[in-house]
GUMI-778247 format. One record per residue: residue number from 1; x, y, z of N, C-alpha, C in turn; residue in three letters. Coordinates in steps of 0.05 Angstrom, whole numbers, plus 5000, padded with zeros to 4 digits. Example, Ala and Ser with C-alpha at 12.3 -4.5 7.8 and 13.67 -1.06 7.14 Angstrom:
residues 2
@resi 1, n.X 5264, n.Y 4886, n.Z 5156, ca.X 5246, ca.Y 4910, ca.Z 5156, c.X 5264, c.Y 4934, c.Z 5156, resn ALA
@resi 2, n.X 5257, n.Y 4955, n.Z 5142, ca.X 5273, ca.Y 4979, ca.Z 5143, c.X 5258, c.Y 5001, c.Z 5157, resn SER
This chain:
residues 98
@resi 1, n.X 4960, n.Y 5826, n.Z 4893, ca.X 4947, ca.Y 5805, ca.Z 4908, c.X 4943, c.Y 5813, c.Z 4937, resn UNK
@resi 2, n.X 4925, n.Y 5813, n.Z 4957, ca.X 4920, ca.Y 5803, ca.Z 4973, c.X 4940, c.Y 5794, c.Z 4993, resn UNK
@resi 3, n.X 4944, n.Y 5798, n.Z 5018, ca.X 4949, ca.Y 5787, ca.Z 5031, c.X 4937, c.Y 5763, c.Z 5046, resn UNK
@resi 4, n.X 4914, n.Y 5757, n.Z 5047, ca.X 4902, ca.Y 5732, ca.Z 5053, c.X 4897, c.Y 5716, c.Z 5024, resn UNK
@resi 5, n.X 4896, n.Y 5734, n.Z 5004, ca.X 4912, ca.Y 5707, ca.Z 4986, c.X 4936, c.Y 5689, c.Z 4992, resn UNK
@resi 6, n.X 4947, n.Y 5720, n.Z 4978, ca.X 4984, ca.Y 5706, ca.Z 4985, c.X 4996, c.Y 5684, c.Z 4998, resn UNK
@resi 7, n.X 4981, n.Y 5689, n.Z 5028, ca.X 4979, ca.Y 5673, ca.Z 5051, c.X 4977, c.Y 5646, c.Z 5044, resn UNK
@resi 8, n.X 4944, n.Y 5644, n.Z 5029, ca.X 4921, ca.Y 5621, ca.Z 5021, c.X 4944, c.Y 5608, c.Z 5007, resn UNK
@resi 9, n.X 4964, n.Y 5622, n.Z 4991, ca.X 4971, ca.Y 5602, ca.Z 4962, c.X 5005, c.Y 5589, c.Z 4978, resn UNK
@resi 10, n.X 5014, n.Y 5605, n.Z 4998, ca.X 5038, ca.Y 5600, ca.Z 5015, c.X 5023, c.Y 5565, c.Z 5026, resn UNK
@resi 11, n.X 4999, n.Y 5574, n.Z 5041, ca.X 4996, ca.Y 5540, ca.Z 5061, c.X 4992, c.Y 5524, c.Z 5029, resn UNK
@resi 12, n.X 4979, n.Y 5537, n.Z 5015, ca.X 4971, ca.Y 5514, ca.Z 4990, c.X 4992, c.Y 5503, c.Z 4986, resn UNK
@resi 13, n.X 5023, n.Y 5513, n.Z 4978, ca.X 5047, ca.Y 5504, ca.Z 4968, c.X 5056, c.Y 5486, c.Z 4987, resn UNK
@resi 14, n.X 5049, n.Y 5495, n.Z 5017, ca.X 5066, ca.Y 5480, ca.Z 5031, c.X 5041, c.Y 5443, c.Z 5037, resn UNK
@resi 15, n.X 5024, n.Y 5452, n.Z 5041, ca.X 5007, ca.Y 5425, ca.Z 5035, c.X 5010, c.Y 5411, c.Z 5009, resn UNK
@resi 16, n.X 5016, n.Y 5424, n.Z 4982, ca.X 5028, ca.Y 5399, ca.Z 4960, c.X 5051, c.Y 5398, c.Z 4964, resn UNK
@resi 17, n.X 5078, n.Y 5408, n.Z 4967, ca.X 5103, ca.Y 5395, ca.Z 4979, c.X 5096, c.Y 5378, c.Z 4990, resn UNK
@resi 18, n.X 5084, n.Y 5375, n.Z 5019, ca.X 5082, ca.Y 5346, ca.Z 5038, c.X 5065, c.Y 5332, c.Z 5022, resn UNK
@resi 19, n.X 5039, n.Y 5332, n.Z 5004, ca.X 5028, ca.Y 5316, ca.Z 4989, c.X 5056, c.Y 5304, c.Z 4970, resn UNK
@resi 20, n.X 5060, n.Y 5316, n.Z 4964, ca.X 5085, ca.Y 5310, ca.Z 4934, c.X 5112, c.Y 5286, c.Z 4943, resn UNK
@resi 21, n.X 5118, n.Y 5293, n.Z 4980, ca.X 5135, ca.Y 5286, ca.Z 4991, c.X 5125, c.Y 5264, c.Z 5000, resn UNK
@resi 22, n.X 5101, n.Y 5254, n.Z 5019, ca.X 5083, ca.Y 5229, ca.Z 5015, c.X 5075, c.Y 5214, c.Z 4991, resn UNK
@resi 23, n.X 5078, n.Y 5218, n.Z 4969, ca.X 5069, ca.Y 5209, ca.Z 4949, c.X 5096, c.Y 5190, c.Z 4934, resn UNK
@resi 24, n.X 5125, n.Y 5206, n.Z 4940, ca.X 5146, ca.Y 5184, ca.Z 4940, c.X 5143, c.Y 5166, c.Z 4958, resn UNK
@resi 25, n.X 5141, n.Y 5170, n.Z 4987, ca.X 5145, ca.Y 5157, ca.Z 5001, c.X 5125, c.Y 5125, c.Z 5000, resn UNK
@resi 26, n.X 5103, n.Y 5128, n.Z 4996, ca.X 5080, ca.Y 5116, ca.Z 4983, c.X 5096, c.Y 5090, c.Z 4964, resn UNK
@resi 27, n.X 5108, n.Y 5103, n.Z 4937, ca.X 5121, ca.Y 5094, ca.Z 4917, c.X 5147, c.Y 5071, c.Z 4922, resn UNK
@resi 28, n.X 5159, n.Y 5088, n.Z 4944, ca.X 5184, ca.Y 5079, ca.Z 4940, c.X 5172, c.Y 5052, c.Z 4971, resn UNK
@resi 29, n.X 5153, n.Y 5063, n.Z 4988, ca.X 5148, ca.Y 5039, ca.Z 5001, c.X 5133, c.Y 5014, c.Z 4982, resn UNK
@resi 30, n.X 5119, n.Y 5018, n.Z 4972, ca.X 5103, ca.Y 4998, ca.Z 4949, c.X 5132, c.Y 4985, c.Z 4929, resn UNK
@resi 31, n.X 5145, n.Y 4997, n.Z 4931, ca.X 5163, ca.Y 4984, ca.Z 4908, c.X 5185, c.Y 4959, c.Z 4933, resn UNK
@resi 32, n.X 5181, n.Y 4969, n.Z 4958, ca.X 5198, ca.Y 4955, ca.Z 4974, c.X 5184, c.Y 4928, c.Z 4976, resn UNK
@resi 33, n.X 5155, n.Y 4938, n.Z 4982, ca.X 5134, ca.Y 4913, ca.Z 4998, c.X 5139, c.Y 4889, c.Z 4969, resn UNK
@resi 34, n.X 5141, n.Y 4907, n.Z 4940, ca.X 5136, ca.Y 4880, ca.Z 4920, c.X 5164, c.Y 4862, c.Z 4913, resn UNK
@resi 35, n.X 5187, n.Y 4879, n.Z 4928, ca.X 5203, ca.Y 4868, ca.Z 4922, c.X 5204, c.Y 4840, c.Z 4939, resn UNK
@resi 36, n.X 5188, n.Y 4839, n.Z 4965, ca.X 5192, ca.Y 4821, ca.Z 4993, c.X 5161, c.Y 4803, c.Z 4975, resn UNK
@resi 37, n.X 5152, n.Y 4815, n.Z 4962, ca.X 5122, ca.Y 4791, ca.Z 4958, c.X 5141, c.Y 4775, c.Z 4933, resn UNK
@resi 38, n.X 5154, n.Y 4796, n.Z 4914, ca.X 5161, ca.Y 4773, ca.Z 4892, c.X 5183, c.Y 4744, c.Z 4899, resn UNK
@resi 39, n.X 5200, n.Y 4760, n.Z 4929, ca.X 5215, ca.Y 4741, ca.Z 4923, c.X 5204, c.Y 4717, c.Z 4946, resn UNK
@resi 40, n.X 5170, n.Y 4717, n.Z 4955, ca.X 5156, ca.Y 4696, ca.Z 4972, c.X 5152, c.Y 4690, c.Z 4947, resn UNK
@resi 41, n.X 5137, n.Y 4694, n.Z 4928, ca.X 5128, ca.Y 4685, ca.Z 4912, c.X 5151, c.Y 4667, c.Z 4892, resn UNK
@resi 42, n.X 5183, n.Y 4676, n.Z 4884, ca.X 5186, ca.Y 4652, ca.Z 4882, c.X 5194, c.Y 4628, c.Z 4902, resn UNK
@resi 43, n.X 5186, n.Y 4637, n.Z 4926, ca.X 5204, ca.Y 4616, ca.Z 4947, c.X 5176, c.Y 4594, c.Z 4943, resn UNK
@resi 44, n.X 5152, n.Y 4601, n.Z 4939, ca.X 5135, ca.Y 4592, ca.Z 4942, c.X 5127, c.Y 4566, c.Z 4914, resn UNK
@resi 45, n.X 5135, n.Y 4584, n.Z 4884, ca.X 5149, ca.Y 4566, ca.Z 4869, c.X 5158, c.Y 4551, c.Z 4873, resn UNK
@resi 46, n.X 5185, n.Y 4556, n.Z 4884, ca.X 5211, ca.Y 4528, ca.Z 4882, c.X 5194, c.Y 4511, c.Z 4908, resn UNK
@resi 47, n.X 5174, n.Y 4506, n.Z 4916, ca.X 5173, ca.Y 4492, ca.Z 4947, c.X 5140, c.Y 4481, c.Z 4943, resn UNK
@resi 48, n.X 5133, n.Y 4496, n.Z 4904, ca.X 5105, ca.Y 4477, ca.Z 4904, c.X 5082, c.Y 4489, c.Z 4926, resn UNK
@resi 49, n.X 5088, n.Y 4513, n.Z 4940, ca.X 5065, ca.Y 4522, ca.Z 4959, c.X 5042, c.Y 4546, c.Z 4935, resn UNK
@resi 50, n.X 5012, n.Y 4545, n.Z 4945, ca.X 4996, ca.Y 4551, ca.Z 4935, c.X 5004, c.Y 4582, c.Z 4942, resn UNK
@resi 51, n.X 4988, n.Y 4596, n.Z 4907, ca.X 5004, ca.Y 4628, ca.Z 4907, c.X 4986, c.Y 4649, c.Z 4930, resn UNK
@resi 52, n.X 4976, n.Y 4639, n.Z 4940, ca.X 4946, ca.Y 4657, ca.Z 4958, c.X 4947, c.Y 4638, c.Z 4984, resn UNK
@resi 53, n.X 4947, n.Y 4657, n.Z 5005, ca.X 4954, ca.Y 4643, ca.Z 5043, c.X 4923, c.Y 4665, c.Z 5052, resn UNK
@resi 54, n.X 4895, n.Y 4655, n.Z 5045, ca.X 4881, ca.Y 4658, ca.Z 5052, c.X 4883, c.Y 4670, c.Z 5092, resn UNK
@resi 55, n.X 4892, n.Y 4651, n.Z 5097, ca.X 4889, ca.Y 4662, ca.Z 5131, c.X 4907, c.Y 4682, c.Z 5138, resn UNK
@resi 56, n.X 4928, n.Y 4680, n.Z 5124, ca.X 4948, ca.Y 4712, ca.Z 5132, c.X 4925, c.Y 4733, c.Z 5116, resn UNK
@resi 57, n.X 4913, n.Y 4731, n.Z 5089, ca.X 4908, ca.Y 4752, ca.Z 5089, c.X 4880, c.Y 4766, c.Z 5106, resn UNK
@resi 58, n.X 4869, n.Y 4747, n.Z 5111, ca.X 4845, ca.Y 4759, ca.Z 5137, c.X 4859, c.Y 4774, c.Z 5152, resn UNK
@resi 59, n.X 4887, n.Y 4755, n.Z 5167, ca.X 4895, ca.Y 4770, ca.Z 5186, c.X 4894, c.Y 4799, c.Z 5184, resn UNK
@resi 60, n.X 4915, n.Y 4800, n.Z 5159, ca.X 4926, ca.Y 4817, ca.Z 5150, c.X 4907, c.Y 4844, c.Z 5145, resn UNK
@resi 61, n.X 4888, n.Y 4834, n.Z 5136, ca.X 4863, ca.Y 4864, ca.Z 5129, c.X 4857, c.Y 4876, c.Z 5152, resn UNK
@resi 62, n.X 4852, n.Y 4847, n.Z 5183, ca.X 4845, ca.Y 4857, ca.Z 5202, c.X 4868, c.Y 4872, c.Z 5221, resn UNK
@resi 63, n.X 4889, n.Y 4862, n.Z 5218, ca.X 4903, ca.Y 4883, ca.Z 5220, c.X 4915, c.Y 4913, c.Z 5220, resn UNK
@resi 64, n.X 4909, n.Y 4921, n.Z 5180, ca.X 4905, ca.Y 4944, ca.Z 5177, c.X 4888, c.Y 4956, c.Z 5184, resn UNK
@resi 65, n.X 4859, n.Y 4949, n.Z 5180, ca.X 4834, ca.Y 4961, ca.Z 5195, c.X 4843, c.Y 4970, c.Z 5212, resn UNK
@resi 66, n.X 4856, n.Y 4956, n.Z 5236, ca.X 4866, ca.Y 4963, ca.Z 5252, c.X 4879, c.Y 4992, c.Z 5259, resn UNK
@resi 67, n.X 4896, n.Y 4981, n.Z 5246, ca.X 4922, ca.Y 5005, ca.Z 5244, c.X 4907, c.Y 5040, c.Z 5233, resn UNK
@resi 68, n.X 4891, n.Y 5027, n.Z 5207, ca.X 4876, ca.Y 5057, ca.Z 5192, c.X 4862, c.Y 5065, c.Z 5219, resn UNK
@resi 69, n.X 4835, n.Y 5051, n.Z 5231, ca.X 4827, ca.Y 5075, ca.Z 5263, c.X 4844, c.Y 5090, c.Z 5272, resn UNK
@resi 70, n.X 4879, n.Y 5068, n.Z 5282, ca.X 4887, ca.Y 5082, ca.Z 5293, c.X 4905, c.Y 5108, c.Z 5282, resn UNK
@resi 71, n.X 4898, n.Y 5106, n.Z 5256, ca.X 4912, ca.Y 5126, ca.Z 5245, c.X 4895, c.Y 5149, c.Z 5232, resn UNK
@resi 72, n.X 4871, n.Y 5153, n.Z 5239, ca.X 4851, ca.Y 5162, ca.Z 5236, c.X 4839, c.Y 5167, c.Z 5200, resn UNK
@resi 73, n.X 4848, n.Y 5135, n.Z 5195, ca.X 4839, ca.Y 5139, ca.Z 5162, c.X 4816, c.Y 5121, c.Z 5160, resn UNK
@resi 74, n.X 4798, n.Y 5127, n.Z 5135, ca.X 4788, ca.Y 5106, ca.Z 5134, c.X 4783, c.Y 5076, c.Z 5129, resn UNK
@resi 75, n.X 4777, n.Y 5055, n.Z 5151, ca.X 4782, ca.Y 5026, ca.Z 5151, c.X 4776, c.Y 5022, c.Z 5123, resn UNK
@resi 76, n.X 4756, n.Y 5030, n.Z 5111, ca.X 4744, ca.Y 5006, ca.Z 5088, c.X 4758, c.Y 5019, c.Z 5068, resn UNK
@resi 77, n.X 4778, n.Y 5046, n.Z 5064, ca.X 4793, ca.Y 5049, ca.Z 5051, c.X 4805, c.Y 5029, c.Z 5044, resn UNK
@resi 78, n.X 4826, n.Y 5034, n.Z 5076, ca.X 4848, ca.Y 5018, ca.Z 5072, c.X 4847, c.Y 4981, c.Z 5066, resn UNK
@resi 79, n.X 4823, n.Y 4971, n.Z 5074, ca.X 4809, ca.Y 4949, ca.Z 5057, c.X 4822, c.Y 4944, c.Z 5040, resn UNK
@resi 80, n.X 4808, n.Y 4964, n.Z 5015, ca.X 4794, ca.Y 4970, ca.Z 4992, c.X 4831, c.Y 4970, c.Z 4975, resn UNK
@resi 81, n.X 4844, n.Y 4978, n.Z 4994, ca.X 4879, ca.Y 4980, ca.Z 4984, c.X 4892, c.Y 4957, c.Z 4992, resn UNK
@resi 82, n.X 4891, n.Y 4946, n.Z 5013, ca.X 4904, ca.Y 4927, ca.Z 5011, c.X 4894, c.Y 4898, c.Z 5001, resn UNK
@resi 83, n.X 4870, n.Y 4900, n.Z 4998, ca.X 4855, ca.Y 4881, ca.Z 4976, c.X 4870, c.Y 4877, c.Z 4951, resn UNK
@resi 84, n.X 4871, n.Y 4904, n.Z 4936, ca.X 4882, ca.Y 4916, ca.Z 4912, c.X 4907, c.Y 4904, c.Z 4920, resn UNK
@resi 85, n.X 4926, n.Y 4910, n.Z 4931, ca.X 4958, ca.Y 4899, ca.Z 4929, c.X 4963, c.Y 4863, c.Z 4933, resn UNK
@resi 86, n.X 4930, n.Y 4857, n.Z 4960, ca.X 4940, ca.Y 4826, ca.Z 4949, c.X 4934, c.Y 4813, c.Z 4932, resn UNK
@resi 87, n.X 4918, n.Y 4828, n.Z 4913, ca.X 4909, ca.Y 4815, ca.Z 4889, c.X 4924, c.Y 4814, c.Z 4870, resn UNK
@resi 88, n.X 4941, n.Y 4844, n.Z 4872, ca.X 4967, ca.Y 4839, ca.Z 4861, c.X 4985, c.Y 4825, c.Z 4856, resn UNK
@resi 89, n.X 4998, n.Y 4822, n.Z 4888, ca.X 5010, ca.Y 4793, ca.Z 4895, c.X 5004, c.Y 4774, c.Z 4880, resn UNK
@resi 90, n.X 4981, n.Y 4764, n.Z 4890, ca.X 4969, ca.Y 4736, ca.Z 4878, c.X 4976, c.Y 4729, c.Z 4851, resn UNK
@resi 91, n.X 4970, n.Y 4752, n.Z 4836, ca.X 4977, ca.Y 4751, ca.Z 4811, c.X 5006, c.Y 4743, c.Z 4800, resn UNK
@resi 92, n.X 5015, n.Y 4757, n.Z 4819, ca.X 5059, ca.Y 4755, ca.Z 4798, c.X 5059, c.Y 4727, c.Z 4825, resn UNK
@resi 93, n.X 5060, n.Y 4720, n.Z 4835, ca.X 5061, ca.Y 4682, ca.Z 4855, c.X 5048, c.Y 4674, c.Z 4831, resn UNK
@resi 94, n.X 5024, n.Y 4671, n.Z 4814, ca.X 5010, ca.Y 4649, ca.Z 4795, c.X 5032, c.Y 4654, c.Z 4768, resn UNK
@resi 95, n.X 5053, n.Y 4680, n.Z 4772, ca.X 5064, ca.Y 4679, ca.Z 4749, c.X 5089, c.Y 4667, c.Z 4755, resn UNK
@resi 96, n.X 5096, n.Y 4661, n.Z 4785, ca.X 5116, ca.Y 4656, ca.Z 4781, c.X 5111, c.Y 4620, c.Z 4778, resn UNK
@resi 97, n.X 5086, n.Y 4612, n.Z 4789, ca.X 5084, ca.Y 4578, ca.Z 4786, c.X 5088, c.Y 4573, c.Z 4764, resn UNK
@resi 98, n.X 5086, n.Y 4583, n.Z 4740, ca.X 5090, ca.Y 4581, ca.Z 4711, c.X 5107, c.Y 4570, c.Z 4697, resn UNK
């Protein structure tokens, strides 16, 4: 091989380690955030409140938008994801009115 292979496949390893090492962190944050939505969702149960808070989640998108500029990702990404998780939400709150 090559020394500017070699090289090529050294940064490659070390860019999927930190991919590999973000990708828990990702996980094990998502598993935190549902543990704090499930247990709104049953507070929201026992107290008869509707499973979806429309105006936090505007906030909320406009927020991240926020945050993704400043983190130089893309806004309608991050949209497009935290859409996906409060729809989530929404979903296990209508399971827990049940």
């Amino acid at each position: 091989m090559t020394d500017n292979i070699s090289r090529a496949q050294d940064i490659l390893k070390d860019h999927r380690d930190s991919i590999d090492r973000l990708d828990a962190i990702l996980v094990y944050t998502l598993g935190e955030r549902f543990a704090h939505t499930q247990a709104v969702g049953k507070l929201k149960a026992e107290h008869d409140l509707p499973p979806s808070d429309p105006d936090r989640e505007s906030h909320q998108i406009a927020r991240l938008e926020d945050l993704a500029k400043r983190a130089n990702l893309d806004p309608e990404f991050a949209k497009k994801f935290l859409n996906f998780i409060i729809q989530e939400v929404i979903q296990h709150h209508k399971q827990h009115q049940k």
